[in-house]
ZAKETI-628636 format. One record per residue (C-alpha): residue number from 1; residue in one letter; x, y, z. Coordinates in steps of 0.001 Angstrom, whole numbers, plus 500000, padded with zeros to 6 digits. Layout:
NODE   k r     xx     yy     zz
NODE NUM A      X      Y      Z
...
***
This chain:
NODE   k r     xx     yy     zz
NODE   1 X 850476 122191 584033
NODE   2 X 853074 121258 586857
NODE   3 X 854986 118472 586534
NODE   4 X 856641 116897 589481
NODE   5 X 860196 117116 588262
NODE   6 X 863334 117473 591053
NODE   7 X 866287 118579 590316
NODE   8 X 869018 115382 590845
NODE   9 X 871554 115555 593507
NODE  10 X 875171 116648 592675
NODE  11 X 876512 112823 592807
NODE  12 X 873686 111503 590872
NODE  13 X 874449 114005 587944
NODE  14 X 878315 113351 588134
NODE  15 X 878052 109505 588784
NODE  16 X 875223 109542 585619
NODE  17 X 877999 111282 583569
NODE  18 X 880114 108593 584544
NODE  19 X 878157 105383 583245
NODE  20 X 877906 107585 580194
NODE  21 X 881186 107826 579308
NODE  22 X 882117 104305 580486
NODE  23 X 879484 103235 577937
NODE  24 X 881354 105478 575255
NODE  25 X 884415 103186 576143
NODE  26 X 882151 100816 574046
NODE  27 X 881365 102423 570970
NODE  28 X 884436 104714 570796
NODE  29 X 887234 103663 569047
NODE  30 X 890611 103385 571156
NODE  31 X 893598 105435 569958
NODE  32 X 896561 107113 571470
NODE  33 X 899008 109876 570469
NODE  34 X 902874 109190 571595
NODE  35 X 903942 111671 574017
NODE  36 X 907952 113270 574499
NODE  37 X 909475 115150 577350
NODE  38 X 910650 118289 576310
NODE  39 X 911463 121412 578768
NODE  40 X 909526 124426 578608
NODE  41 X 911308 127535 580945
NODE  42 X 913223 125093 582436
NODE  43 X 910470 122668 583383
NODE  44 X 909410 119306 582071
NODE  45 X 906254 118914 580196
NODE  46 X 905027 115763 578465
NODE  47 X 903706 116678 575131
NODE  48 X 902174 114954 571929
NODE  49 X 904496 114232 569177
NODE  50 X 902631 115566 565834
NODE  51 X 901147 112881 563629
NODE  52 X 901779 110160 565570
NODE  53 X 897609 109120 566818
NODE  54 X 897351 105473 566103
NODE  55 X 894772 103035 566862
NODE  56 X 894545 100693 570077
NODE  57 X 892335 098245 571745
NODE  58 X 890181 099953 573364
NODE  59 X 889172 099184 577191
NODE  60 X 885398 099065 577510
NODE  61 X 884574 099689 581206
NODE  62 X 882088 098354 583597
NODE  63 X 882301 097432 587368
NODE  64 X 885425 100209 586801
NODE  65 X 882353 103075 587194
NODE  66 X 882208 102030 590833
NODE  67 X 885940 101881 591375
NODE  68 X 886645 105029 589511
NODE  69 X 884845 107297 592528
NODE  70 X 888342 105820 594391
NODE  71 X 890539 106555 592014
NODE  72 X 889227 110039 591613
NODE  73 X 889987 110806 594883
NODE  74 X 893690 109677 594435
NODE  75 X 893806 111794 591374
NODE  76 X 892303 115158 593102
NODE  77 X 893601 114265 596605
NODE  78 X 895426 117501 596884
NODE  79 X 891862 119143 596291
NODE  80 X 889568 116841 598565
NODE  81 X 892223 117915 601778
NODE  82 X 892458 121648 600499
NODE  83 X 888596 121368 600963
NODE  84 X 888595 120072 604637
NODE  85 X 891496 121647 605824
NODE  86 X 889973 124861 604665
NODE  87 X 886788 123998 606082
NODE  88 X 888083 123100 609301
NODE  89 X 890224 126409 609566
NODE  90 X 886793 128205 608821
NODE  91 X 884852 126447 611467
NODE  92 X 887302 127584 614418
NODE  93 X 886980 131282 613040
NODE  94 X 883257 131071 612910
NODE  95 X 883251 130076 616256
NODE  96 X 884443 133261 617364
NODE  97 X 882161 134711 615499
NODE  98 X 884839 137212 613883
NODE  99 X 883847 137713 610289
NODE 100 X 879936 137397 611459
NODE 101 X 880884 140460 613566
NODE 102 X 883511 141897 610615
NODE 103 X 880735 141717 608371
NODE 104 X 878210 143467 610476
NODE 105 X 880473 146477 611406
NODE 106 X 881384 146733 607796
NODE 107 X 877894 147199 606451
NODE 108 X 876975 149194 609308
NODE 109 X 879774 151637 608405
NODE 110 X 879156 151568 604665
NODE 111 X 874934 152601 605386
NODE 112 X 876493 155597 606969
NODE 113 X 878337 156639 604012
NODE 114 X 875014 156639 602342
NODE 115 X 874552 159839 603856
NODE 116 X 876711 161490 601391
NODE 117 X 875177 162256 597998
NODE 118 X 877673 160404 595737
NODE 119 X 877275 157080 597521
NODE 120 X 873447 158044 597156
NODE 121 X 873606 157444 593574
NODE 122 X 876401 155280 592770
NODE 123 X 875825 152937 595730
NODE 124 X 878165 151861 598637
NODE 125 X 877141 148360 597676
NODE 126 X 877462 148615 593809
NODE 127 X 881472 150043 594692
NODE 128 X 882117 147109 596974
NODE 129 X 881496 144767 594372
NODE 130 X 883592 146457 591821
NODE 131 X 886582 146600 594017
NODE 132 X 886409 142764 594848
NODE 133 X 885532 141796 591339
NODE 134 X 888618 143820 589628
NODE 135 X 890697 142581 592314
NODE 136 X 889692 138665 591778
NODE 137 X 890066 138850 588084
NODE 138 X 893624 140318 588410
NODE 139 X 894104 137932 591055
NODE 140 X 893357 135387 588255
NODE 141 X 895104 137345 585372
NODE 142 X 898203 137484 586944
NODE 143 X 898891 134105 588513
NODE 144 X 895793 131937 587790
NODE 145 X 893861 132392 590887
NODE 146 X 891918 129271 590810
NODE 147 X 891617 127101 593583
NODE 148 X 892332 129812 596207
NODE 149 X 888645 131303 595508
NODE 150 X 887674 128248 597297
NODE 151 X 889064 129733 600807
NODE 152 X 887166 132962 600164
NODE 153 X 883511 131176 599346
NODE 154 X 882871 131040 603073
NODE 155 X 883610 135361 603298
NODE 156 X 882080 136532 600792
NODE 157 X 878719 134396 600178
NODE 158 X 877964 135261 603679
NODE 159 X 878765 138856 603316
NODE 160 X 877179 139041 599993
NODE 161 X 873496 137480 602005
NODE 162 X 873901 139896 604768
NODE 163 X 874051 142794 601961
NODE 164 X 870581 141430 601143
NODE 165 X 871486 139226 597688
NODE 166 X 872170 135775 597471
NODE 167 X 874800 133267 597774
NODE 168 X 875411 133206 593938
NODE 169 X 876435 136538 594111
NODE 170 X 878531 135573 596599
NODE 171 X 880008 132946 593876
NODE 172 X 880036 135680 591400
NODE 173 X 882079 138322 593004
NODE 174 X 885110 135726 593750
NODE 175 X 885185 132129 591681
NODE 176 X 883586 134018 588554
NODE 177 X 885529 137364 588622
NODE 178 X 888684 135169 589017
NODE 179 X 887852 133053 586389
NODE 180 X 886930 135619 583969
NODE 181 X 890497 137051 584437
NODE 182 X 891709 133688 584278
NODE 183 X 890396 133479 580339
NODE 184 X 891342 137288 579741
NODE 185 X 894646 136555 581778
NODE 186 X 898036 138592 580985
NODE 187 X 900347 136727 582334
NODE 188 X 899133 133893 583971
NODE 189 X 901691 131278 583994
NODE 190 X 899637 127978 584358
NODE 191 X 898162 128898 580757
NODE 192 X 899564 131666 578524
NODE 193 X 903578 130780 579825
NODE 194 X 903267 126940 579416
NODE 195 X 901176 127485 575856
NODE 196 X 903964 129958 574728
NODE 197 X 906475 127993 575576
NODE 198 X 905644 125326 573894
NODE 199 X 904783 127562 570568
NODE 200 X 908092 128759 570698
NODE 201 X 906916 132210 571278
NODE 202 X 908563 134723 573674
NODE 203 X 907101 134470 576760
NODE 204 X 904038 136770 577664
NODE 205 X 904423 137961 574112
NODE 206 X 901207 139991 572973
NODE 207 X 900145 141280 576374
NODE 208 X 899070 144680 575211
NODE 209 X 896257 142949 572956
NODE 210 X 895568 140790 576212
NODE 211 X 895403 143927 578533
NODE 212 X 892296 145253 576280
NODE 213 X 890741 141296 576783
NODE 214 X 890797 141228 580035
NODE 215 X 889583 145100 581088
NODE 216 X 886078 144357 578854
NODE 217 X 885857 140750 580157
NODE 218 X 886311 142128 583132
NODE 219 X 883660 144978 582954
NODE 220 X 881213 142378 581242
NODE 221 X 881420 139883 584102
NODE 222 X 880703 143697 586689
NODE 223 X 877880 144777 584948
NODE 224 X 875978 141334 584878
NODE 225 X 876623 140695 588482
NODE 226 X 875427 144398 589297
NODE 227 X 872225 144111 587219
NODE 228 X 871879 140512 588610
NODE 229 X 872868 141819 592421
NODE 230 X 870165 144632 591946
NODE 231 X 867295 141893 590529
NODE 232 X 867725 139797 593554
NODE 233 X 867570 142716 595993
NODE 234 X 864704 144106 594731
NODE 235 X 863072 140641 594872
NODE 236 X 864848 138352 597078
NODE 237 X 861956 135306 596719
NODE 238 X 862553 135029 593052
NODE 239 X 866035 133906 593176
NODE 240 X 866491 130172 592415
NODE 241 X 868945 129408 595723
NODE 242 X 866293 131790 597913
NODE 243 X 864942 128383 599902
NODE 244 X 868524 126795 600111
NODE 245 X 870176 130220 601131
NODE 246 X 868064 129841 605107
NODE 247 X 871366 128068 605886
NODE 248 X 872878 131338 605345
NODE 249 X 870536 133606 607154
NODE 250 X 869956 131264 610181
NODE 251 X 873683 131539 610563
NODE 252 X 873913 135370 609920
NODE 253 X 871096 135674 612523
NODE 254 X 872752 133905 614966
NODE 255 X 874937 137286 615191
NODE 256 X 873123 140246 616286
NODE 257 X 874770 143747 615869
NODE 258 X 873474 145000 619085
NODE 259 X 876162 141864 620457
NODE 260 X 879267 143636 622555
NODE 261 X 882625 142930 621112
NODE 262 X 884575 140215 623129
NODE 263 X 887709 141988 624897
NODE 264 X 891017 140037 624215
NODE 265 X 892724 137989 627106
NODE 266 X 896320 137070 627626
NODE 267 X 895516 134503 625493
NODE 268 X 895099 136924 622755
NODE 269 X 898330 139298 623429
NODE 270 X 900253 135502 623538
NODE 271 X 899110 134828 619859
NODE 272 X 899707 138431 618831
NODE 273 X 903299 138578 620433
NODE 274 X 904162 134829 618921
NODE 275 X 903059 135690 615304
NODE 276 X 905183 139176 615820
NODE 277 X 908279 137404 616590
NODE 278 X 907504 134790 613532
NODE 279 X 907170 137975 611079
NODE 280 X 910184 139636 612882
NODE 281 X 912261 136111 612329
NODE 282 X 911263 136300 608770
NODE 283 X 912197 140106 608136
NODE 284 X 915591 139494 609362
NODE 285 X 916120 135956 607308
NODE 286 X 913960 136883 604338
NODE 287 X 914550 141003 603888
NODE 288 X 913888 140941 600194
NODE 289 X 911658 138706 598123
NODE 290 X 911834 138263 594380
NODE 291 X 908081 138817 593290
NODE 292 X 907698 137094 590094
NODE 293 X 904634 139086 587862
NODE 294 X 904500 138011 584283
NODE 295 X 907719 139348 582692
NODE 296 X 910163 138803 584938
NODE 297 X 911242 139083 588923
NODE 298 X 911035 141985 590843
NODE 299 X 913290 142059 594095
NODE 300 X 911120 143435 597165
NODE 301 X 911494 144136 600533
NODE 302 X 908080 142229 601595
NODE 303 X 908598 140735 605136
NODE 304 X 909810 143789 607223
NODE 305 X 906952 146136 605665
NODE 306 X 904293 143107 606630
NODE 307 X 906242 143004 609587
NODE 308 X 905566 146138 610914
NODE 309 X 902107 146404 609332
NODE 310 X 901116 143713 611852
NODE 311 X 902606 145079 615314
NODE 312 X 900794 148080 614202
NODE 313 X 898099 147011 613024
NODE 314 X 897334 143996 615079
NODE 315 X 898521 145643 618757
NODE 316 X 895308 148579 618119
NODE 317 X 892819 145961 616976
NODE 318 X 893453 143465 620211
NODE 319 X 892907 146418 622434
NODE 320 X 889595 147273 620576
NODE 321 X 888858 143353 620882
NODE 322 X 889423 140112 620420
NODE 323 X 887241 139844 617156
NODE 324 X 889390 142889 615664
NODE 325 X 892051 141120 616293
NODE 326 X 891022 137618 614386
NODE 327 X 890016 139868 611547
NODE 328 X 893407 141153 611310
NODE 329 X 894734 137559 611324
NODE 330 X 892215 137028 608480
NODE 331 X 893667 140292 606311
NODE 332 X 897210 138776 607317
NODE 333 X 896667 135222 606032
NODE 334 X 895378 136999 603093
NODE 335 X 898381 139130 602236
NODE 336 X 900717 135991 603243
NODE 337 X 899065 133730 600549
NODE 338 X 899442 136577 597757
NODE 339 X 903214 136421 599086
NODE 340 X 903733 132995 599191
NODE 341 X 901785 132764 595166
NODE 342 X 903666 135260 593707
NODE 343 X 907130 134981 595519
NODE 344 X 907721 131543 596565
NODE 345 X 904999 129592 594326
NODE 346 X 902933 128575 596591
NODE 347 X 900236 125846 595663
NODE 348 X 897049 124125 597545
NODE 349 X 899125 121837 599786
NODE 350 X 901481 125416 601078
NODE 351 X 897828 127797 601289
NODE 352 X 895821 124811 603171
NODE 353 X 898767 124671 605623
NODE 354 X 898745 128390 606285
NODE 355 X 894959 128453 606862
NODE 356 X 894974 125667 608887
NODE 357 X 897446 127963 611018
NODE 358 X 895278 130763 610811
NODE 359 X 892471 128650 611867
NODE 360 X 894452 127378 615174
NODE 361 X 895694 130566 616003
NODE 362 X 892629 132417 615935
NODE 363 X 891439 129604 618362
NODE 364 X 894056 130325 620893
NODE 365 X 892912 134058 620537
NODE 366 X 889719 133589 621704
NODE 367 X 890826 131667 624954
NODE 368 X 889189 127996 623481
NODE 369 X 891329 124844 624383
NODE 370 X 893377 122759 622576
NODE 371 X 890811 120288 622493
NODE 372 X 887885 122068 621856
NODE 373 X 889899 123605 618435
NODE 374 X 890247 120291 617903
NODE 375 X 886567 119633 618349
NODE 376 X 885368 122342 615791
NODE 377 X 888101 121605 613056
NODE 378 X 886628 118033 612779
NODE 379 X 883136 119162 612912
NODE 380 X 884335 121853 609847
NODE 381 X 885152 119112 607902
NODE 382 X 881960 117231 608532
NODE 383 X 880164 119804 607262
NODE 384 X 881827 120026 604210
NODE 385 X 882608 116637 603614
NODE 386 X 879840 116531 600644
NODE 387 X 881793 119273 599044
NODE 388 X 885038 116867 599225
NODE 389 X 883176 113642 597891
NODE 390 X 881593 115203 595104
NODE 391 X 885416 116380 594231
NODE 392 X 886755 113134 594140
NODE 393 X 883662 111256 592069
NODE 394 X 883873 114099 589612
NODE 395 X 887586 112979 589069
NODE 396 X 886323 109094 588471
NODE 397 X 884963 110869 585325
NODE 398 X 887982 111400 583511
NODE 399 X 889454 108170 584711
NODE 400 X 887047 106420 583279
NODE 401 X 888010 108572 579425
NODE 402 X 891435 107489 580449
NODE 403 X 891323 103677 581242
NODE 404 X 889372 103247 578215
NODE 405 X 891333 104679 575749
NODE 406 X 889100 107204 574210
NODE 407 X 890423 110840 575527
NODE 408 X 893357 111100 572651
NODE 409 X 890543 109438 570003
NODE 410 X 888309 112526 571236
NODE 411 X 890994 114922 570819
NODE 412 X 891856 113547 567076
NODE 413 X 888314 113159 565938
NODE 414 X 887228 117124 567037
NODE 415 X 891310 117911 565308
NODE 416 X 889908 116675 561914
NODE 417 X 887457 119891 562079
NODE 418 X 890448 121877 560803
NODE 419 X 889936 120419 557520
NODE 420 X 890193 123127 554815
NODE 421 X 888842 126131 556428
NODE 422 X 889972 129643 556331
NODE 423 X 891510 131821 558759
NODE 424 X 888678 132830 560590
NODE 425 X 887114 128847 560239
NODE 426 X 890604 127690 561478
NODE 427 X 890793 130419 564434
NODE 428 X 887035 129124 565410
NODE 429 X 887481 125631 565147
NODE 430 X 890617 125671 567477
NODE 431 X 888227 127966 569812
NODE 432 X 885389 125060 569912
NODE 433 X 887902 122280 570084
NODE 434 X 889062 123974 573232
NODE 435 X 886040 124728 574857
NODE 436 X 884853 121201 574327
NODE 437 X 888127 119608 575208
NODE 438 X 887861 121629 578943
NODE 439 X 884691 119948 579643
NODE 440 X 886350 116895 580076
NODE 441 X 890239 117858 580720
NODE 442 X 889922 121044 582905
NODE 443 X 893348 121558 583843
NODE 444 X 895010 124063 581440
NODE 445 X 898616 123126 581709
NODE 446 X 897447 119495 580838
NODE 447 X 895379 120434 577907
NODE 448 X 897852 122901 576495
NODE 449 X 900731 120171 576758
NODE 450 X 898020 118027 575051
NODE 451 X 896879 120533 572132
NODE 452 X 899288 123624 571473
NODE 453 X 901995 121375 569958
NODE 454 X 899553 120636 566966
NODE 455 X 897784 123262 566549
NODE 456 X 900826 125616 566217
NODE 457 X 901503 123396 563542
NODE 458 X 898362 123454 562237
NODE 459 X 898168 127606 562477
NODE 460 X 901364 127702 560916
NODE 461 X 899773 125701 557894
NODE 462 X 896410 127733 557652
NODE 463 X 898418 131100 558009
NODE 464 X 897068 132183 561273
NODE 465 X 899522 133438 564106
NODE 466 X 901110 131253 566649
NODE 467 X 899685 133566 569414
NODE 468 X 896336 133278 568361
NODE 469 X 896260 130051 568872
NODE 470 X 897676 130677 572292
NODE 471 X 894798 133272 572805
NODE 472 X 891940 130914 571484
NODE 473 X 893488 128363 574013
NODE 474 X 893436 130519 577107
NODE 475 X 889488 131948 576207
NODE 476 X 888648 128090 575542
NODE 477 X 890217 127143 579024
NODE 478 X 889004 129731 581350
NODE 479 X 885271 129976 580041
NODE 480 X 883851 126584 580404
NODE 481 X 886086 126209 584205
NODE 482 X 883138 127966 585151
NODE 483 X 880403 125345 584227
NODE 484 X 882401 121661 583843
NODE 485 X 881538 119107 585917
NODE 486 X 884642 117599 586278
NODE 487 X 886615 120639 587514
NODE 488 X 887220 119802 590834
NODE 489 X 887302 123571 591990
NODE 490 X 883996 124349 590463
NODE 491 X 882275 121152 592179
NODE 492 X 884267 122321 595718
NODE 493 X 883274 126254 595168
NODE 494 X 879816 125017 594681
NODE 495 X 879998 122741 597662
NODE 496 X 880837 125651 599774
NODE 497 X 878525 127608 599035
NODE 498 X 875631 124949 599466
NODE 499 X 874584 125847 595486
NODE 500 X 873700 122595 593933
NODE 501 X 875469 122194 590510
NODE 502 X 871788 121974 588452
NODE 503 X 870604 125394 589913
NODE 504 X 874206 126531 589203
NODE 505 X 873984 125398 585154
NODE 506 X 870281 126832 585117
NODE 507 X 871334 130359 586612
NODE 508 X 874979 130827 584126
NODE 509 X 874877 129156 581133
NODE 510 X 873507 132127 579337
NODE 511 X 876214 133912 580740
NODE 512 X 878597 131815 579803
NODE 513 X 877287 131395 576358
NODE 514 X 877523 135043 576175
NODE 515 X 881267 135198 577472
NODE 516 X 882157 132402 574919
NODE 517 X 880045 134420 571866
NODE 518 X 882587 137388 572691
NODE 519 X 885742 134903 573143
NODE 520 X 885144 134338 569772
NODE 521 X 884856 138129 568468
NODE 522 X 888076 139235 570340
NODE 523 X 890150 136531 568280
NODE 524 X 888911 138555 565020
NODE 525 X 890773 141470 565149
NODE 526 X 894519 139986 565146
NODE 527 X 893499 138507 562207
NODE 528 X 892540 141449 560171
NODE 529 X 894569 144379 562194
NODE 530 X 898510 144090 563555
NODE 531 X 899514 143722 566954
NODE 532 X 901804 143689 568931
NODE 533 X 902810 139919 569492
NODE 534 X 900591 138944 566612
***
């Protein structure tokens, strides 16, 4: 029998979640722990003094569920303009059509590598996605690659339709590998250096026990997208986004291969010659560049090789054409941002700013004026404007925990699981408490000021290892990013990519599920074997 069921809009899921938890404001009990400064690798963090949760009047909220959609946006502001900016950048480049084109040459290149027998069987296709998938998940091993996946939604789910799959694969191959490295990280220092340093453990302790996470959680999340990549080739109708994906083709269609490559103008040798003199500026001022990567610094001489890289590089591609040369601007921006993360700490507000750049440069390539870049970076944000709201209601939701007085009465109720179990109870209650806490506090430095100063206690007192605790943290933190509502990079991910967040629960939670079952297994052998760290 067929019933007539639709699946809700985004905001009508996040706003229901909403008047749910404002009506938990009136049955939960209020209580707050008290919270010190204390400096962890010479930064402040605001922590929760053990034993100190006491009872408080609670703040039932009402009308607040229509105010807390503005408050949200205050609180994920830096998000909601990372979203448009990036979305503005993106609509200048697509109007030169360069990574339509980019994507077109690509695949026509890799069918003719098909020719040889070993691509014959492994599959040009199948190797592409490896390569971007490792490279993601170290992305988000190293230095918690999180929000910056949302700049590469609008590549690779367009690359990933024109390879004949759909735009979840798309999602897979960036947000998810990143993420899955994110859980499995080694040295990511938005999770595993703030939780050690507040354990009092030596920082990035235990990472040959976390090298062996991260390569299977790595190869798990692979092999699912492969076997999922092949399904949905083989038959494209069946997958669930197959309708919603026409945006995609009508827009890949609007390219045709058989389409002459634009030659570049003076315009175009202008842009080229200004961005060489910026990188030449920069090579002289900045020769060497302390690369931080887990351990320690490394001192680098970055700027002069990217540098020369470019005036190679980009003089050849804007005499092929104009579009070769955006695309180099695109593999530039790239390179910068991994740069500007790993040397200089760069954060949404610094990698907006340099798209945004990249976005009006590759503008003045193409010969469009001033006010026609204009033009197209306000009609980018239109179009993802959804994608930004959605952000900002999503962040009403933990307002509303907050003004009420229940998110610390949460955290103590779930803490009284500990209770008298053993090691292995202990080491899976702390791994539930985290995965539950993350559906409602999604930022990891946040939750592991919130949590790790307890339950370090707590491990100390059930004679399980300090780092375990750490490592049940990270797996509880990077899992559930991928399905919580109110992560505000999930929500804009999914925006981007025009996936609705109902299809997107229906199509991973079994994955996830999975992910979490072997989160759990992986914190059973420090408990029973030595390691390193452990």
């Amino acid at each position: 029998m067929r019933t007539n069921f639709k699946i809700p809009h985004t905001f009508t899921i996040v706003f229901a979640i909403i008047v749910v938890c404002a009506v938990l404001t009136w049955i939960v009990p209020g209580g707050e722990f008290e919270r010190q400064t204390v400096m962890v690798d010479g930064h402040a963090r605001n922590v929760v003094v053990g034993d100190s949760y006491h009872h408080v009047q609670n703040q039932p909220q009402t009308w607040q569920v229509f105010t807390a959609f503005f408050k949200g946006f205050e609180r994920t502001a830096n998000i909601i303009v990372f979203i448009l900016m990036i979305g503005g950048a993106f609509w200048i480049m697509n109007e030169t059509n360069a990574i339509n084109k980019g994507i077109y040459l690509f695949l026509d290149r890799t069918q003719k590598m098909q020719k040889h027998r070993f691509f014959q069987v492994v599959g040009v296709n199948n190797l592409l996605i490896v390569a971007i998938m490792i490279m993601f998940s170290l992305f988000g091993s190293v230095f918690g690659m999180s929000e910056e996946t949302i700049a590469f939604i609008v590549i690779f789910v367009p690359l990933a339709i024109s390879m004949g799959y759909d735009s979840i694969v798309g999602v897979l191959m960036c947000y998810v590998a990143a993420h899955v490295g994110f859980a499995g990280a080694m040295l990511n220092p938005f999770t595993i250096g703030i939780a050690q340093g507040l354990s009092g453990l030596p920082t990035f302790s235990g990472i040959g026990y976390r090298l062996f996470c991260w390569i299977l959680l790595t190869i798990v999340a692979i092999v699912f997208t492969l076997i999922y990549a092949s399904w949905v080739r083989k038959n494209p109708q069946k997958s669930i986004m197959y309708e919603l994906d026409q945006y995609w083709r009508d827009k890949r269609e609007e390219v045709s291969t058989e389409q002459s490559l634009a030659k570049s103008t003076v315009a175009t040798w202008v842009v080229y010659g200004i961005i060489a003199a910026v990188l030449l500026f920069c090579a002289i001022a900045i020769p060497k560049t302390d690369i931080t990567v887990g351990l320690g610094s490394h001192r680098m001489v970055v700027f002069p090789i990217v540098a020369g890289c470019y005036i190679l590089l980009g003089f050849f591609a804007a005499r092929k054409s104009v579009h070769h040369f955006i695309l180099t601007l695109l593999l530039l921006t790239i390179v910068v941002l991994v740069i500007g993360v790993l040397g200089y700490g760069w954060y949404v507000m610094e990698i907006a700013g340099l798209f945004f750049a990249m976005g009006i440069a590759a503008g003045f390539a193409f010969n469009l004026k001033l006010d026609r870049i204009v033009r197209l970076f306000l009609e980018g944000c239109k179009d993802i404007m959804v994608a930004a709201l959605v952000v900002g209601l999503a962040g009403g939701i933990i307002i509303i925990l907050e003004e009420g007085k229940i998110i610390d009465t949460i955290l103590y109720a779930v803490s009284q699981g500990f209770g008298d179990a053993g090691r292995v109870g202990t080491a899976g209650v702390m791994y539930v408490v985290q995965n539950l806490l993350n559906l409602i506090i999604p930022s990891g430095s946040a939750k592991a000021a919130l949590t790790i100063p307890m339950m370090a206690e707590w491990s100390d007192l059930m004679g399980v290892s300090r780092q375990l605790t750490v490592l049940a943290f990270q797996f509880g933190d990077g899992f559930t990013n991928m399905i919580t509502p109110t992560s505000g990079v999930l929500i804009g991910v999914l925006g981007v990519a025009r996936i609705p967040y109902a299809k997107w629960f229906k199509f991973i939670w079994k994955f996830l599920l999975a992910l979490i079952i072997l989160g759990f297994v992986l914190l059973l052998p420090p408990l029973f074997m030595p390691f390193a760290g452990f």
